[in-house]
N, C-alpha and C positions, 0 to 999 in steps of 0.2 A: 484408207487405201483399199481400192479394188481389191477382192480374189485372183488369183491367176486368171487369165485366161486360157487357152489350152493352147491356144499357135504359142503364148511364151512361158507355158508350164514346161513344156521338154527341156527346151534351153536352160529355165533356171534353175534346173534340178541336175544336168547337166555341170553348168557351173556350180551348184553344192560341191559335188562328185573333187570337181577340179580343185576347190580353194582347201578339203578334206586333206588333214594330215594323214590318212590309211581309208582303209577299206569301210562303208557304210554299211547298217543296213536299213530295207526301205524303211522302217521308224525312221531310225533316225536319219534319214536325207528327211524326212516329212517334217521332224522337229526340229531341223536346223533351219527353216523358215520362221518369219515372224508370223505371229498366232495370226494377223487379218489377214496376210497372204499366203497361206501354207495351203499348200495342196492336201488331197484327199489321197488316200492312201492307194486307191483305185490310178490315180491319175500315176503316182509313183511308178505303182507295176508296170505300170501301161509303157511309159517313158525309159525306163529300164528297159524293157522287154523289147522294144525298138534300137535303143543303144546297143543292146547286145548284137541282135540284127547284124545293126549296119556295123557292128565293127568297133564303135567308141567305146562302149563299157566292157568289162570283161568280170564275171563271177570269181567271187574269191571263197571258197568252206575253207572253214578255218577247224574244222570240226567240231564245235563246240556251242551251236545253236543255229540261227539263223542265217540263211546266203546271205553275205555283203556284195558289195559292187566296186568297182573303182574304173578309173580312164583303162582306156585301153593301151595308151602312150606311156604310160610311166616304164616301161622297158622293164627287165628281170630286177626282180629283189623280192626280198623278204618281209617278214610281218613281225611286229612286238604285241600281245596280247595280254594286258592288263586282267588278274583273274578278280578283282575287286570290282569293276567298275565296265567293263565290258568297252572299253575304251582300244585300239587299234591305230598302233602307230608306223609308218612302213620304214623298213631299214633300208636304206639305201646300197648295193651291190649287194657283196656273194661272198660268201667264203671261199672260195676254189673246188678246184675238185674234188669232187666224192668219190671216184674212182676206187680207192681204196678200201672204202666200206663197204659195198658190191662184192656178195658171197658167188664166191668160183664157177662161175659159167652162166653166170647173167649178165645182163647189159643193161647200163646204166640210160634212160632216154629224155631222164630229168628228175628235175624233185623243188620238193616246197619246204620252205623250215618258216616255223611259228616258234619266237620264242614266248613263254610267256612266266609272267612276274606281276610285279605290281608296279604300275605307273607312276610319275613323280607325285604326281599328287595324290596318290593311295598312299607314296611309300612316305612324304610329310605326315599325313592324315594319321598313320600307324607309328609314329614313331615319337614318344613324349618328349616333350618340348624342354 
């Protein structure tokens, strides 16, 4: 099989993004291609940095190394970060209001929560059988 081309490197780097249970980062959207058709890691940034652009992808720091990426449509939620494996899984909704956590005379204008743990399969992997 061909290399990408670059008119259908965006799009399939694009649908990486989409079929992704959490947040990438450019590695790994690059290794989630098959080795004869994997983009170049140039081509990656390149395709991200456009997505961001126009609106489809949206940057996610999770604090704890490299920017990931994800759709821009997945609407509010949160993050699971696996500390074994660097693996990133997205929780679906919110906990409610944080209201109450907000020290006396600030204003609450948003917030991110990352939990992080070990993955199912860190937490098999560590646990004798």
């Amino acid at each position: 099989m061909p290399p990408l081309n670059p008119s259908n490197a965006r799009q399939a780097i694009y649908d990486q993004l989409a079929m992704a249970e959490g947040p990438l980062t450019a590695i790994q959207i690059r290794m989630a291609f098959k080795k004869k058709i994997r983009p170049g890691i140039a081509t990656v940034y390149r395709a991200v940095g456009a997505g961001i652009r126009d609106g489809l992808l949206k940057e996610v720091a999770l604090g704890n190394g490299a920017m990931r990426y994800e759709p821009a449509d997945r609407g509010h939620h949160h993050h699971f970060a696996c500390t074994a494996c660097d693996r990133v899984i997205d929780i679906p909704g919110c906990p409610g209001s944080l209201d109450g956590l907000v020290p006396d005379g600030c204003r609450l204008t948003g917030h991110d929560i990352t939990l992080r743990g070990l993955c199912e399969s860190c937490t098999k992997g560590s646990v004798p059988q």
